[in-house]
C-alpha positions, 0 to 999 in steps of 0.5 A: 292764651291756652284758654282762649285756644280751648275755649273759643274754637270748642264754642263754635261746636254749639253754635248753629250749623251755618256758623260751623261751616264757615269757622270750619272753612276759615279753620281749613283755609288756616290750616292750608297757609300753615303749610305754605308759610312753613315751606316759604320759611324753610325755602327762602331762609326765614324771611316772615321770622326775621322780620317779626323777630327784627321789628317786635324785639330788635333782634338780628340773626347773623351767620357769625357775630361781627366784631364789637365795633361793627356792631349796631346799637339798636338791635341785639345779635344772634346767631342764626342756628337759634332762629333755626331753632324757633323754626322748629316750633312751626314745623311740629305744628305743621306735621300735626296739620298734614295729615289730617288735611290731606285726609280731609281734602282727599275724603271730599274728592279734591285729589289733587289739593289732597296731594299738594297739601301733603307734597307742600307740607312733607317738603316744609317739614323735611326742610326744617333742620330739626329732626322730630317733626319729620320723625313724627310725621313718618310715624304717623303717615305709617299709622294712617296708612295701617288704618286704611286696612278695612279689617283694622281701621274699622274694628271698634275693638282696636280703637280700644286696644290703641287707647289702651296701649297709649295709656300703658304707655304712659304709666310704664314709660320711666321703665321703658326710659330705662330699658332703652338706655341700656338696651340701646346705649351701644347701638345709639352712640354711632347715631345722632348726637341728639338721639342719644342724649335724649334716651340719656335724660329720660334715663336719668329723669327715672332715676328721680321718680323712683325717688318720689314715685307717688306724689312726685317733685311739683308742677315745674320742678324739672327746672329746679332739678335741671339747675343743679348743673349735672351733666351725664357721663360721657355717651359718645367717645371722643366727643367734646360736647358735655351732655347736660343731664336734665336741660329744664325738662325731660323732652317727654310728655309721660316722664315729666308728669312723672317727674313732677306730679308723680303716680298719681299724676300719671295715672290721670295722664294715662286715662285723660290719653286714653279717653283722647284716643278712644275720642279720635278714633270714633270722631270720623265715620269715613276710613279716610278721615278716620286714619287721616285723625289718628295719622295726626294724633299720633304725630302730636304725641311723638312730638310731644314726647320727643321735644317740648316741655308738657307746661309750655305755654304755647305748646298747650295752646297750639295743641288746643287750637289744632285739635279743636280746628280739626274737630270743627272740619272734620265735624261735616264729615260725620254721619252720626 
């Protein structure tokens, strides 16, 4: 899967420039119904969800289970939050894809798709009832808007600079963990319970690299370590929920490599990051189109580094895919 996605879009870079076009269209066009599909879910209560997940594994998503007597035999209950859950999943996709869609259809003159992909995108993903995606977006909508400033968008020195303080990013992040943990814990207690509990796990997840910071615990060892069943102290007084202190991986891109493949590991991470950065900046000649790429830049790495485990195999691959589409359409855009 993760190859297929890499491999199989990236081809169509070396393929003549009348097939480019049209895997370019076809990649837009996909990008646009990821948008209208997120916000159809969100609107209507997950209708495409419930029907794949019904008719592929025989499961059925309830606001309550029903009693054991009333319940078929042929399919398995759920509640409904897990299905909220899974919805999550589109919804990051969908916040890398706004931007950068937006940008290209307003850098081509369609103003008006340009506004009704952000509106149709912005509103799927203020929906969902997870806050990263949309914690994301706004994060990257503020670094697109700062890269339209001429003086700063167009200075090859601060595509360097912006390189360079994400892969220093990287390397200090357990440091930063840390820092914020005890910095923030106070501020962070009155805020949302998920707020606190993920600068909690990234604080404890420290705690190990500094155990092993060279070469790391291996490729997957956060499950193991998460399987030891510590929980955290109490973070929010009075609150019955025990705070699991490492839930299969940290929910941080820079802290699990780490974790798992130590120094090392990180500085190849933060170099990889760096020739990344450096990539998208330069990729588009046009301001629009330039901001719009580092806009949905940005918002991968903030999910990245808020949600999902670095090893998901489907996270992987659905970072492949999108950054290779919009390698694809914004390659017309491109003077050089």
């Amino acid at each position: 899967m993760v190859i297929t996605a890499i491999v199989l879009p990236a081809l169509c870079l070396t393929q003549s420039q009348k097939t480019q076009d049209l895997a370019a269209r076809w990649a837009l066009i996909a990008s646009c119904l990821v948008l209208v599909l997120l916000l159809i879910e969100t609107l209507f209560d997950m209708p495409l969800l419930r029907t794949a997940r019904y008719y592929v594994n025989g499961e059925l998503f309830v606001n309550g289970l029903p009693p054991l007597e009333e319940r078929r035999t042929d399919v398995t209950y759920f509640q409904e939050l897990y299905l909220a859950n899974r919805l999550s999943h589109i919804a990051s996709i969908a916040a890398i894809l706004v931007l950068p869609i937006a940008g290209i259809l307003w850098q081509r003159g369609q103003r008006l798709g340009a506004v009704a992909a952000f509106a149709v995108g912005c509103a799927g993903v203020a929906l969902v009832p997870t806050q990263t995606p949309m914690l994301a977006l706004g994060l990257g909508l503020a670094v697109g808007l700062i890269m339209l400033i001429p003086k700063i968008g167009q200075s090859r020195r601060l595509g360097v600079a912006l390189a360079a303080l994400v892969a220093v990013g990287v390397v200090t992040s357990p440091w930063l963990a840390q820092t914020a943990y005890t910095a923030l814990h106070d501020a962070l207690a009155s805020s949302d319970i998920s707020i606190i509990h993920r600068v909690a796990i990234w604080d404890y997840a420290a705690g190990f690299i500094a155990e092993r910071p060279i070469a790391g615990y291996g490729i997957e060892a956060a499950r193991t370590l998460g399987r030891e069943g510590a929980n955290l102290a109490e973070l929010v007084p009075g609150h019955p929920y025990a705070f699991q202190a490492l839930p299969l991986h940290p929910h941080n891109a820079s802290i699990q490599i780490w974790l798992e493949l130590g120094g090392v590991g990180a500085l190849i991470f933060a170099l990889f990051m760096f020739a990344m950065t450096r990539t998208v900046h330069a990729y588009a000649d046009q301001p629009v189109a330039r901001a719009a790429l580092m806009a949905g830049l940005v918002v991968g790495l903030a999910v990245a580094h808020l949600s999902y485990g670095i090893w998901q195999y489907w996270w992987v691959a659905s970072l492949g895919m999108i950054y290779a589409m919009l390698a694809l359409i914004f390659a017309s855009e491109r003077t050089s």
